[in-house]
C-alpha positions in Angstrom: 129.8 220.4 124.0 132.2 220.8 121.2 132.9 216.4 121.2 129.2 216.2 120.9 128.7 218.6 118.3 131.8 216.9 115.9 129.5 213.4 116.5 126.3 214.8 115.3 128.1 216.0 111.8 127.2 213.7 108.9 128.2 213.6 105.3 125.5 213.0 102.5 124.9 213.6 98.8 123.6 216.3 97.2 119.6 216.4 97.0 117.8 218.8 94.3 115.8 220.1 97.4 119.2 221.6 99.0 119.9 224.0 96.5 118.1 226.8 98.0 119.6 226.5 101.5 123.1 225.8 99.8 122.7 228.9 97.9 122.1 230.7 101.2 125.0 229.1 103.2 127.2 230.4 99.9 126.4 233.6 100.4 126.4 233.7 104.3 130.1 232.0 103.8 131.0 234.8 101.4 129.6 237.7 103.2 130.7 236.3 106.8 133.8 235.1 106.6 135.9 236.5 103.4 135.8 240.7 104.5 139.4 240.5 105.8 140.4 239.7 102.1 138.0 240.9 99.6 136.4 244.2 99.4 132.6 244.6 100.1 132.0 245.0 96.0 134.0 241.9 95.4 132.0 239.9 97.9 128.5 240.9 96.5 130.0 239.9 92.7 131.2 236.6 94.4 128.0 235.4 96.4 125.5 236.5 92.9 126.6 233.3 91.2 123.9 232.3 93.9 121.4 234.4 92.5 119.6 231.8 89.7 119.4 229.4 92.0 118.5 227.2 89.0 122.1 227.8 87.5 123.5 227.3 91.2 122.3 224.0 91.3 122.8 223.1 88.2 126.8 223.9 88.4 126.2 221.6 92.2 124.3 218.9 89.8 127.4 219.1 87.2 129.7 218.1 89.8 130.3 215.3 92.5 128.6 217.6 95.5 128.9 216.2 99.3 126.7 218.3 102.1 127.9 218.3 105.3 124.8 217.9 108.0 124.4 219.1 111.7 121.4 217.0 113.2 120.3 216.4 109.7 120.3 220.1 108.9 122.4 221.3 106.2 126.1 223.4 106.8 128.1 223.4 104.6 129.0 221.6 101.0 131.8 220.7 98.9 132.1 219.9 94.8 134.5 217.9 93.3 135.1 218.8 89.1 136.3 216.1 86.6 137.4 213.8 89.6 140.4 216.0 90.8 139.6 219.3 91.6 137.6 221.0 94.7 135.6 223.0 92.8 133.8 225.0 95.8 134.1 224.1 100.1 131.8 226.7 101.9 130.3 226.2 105.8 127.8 227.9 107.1 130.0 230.9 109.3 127.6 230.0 112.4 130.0 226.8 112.2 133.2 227.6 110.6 136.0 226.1 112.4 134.3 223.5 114.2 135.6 220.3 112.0 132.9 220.4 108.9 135.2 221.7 105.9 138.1 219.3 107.0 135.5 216.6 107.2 134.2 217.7 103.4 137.5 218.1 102.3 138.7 214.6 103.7 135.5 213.3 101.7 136.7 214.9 98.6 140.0 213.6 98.4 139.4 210.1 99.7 136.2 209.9 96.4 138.7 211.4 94.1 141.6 209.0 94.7 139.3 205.9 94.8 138.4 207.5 91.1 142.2 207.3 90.3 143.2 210.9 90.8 147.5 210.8 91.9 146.8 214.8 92.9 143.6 217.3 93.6 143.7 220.9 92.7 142.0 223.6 94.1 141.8 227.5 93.7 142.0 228.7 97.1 140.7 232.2 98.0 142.9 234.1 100.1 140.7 233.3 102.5 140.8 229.8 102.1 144.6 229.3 101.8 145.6 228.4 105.2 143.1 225.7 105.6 144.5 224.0 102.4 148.1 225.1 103.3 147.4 223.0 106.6 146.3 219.9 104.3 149.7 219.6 102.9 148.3 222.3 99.7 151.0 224.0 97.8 150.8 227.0 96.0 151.5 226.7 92.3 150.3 230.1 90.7 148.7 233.1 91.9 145.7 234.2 89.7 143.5 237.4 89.4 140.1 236.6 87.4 137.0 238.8 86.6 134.2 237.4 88.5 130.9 239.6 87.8 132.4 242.6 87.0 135.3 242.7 90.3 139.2 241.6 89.6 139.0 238.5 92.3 142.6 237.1 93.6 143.0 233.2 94.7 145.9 230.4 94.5 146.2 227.4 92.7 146.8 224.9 94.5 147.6 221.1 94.7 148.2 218.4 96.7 149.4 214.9 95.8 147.7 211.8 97.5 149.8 209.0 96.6 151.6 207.8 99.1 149.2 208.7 101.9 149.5 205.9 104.5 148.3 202.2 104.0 145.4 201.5 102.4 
């Protein structure tokens, strides 16, 4: 069942008519999946940068954002910022682990070294860090940053993709 689900996942790019059910798979992301790291007050500041959906979308518009389908329906989304840095990866929790962020984040680093990026950043939530730690991310800098009133921790982090195998 799981072979046939990973063949039914599709990439596409963002349409304006997603940003409603992108804004709710941001906050079910948030709320699902982050409580091990992040206090219940820091998760509600985190998921109301969905709340104006109109300045939701237009940070998605802003940036090069790839949604990640299951049978058509959207799951998850990803955003790549100036070309080089994965601005925001969420998945619907219903789905986590079941191959849709690597497949986003594969997407985003292939589009930003055909755009001539030698590395891609990302600020990792502690959540977040051993999935890019299994990409061949390193941790440059820990960070603490107010976000909506809460003191929010992630990692900066980089990887390079020169050298990645024949092209």
């Amino acid at each position: 069942m799981t072979a046939q689900a990973a063949l039914d996942l599709a990439l596409r790019p963002l349409l304006p008519t997603d940003v409603p059910l992108l804004a709710q798979i941001y906050r079910a992301s948030i709320e699902e999946l982050t409580a091990d790291d992040y206090s219940q007050e820091q998760q509600e500041a985190w998921a109301s940068a969905a709340d104006d959906e109109d300045a939701f979308g237009k940070r998605l518009a802003d940036r090069l954002t790839i949604v990640a389908t299951l049978d058509g329906t959207p799951i998850g989304f990803a955003t790549l910022a100036d070309g080089r840095e994965i601005d925001m990866l969420f998945v619907h929790p219903e789905v986590a682990g079941r191959g849709a962020g690597t497949m986003l984040c594969d997407a985003l680093e292939k589009l930003a070294k055909a755009r001539g990026a030698t590395r891609v950043t990302t600020d990792a939530s502690d959540t977040a860090l051993s999935f890019f730690e299994r990409r061949n991310y390193v941790a440059q800098q820990r960070n603490a940053v107010l976000f909506g009133g809460q003191w929010m921790a992630h990692t900066t982090m980089h990887k390079q993709l020169t050298g990645e195998g024949p092209k």
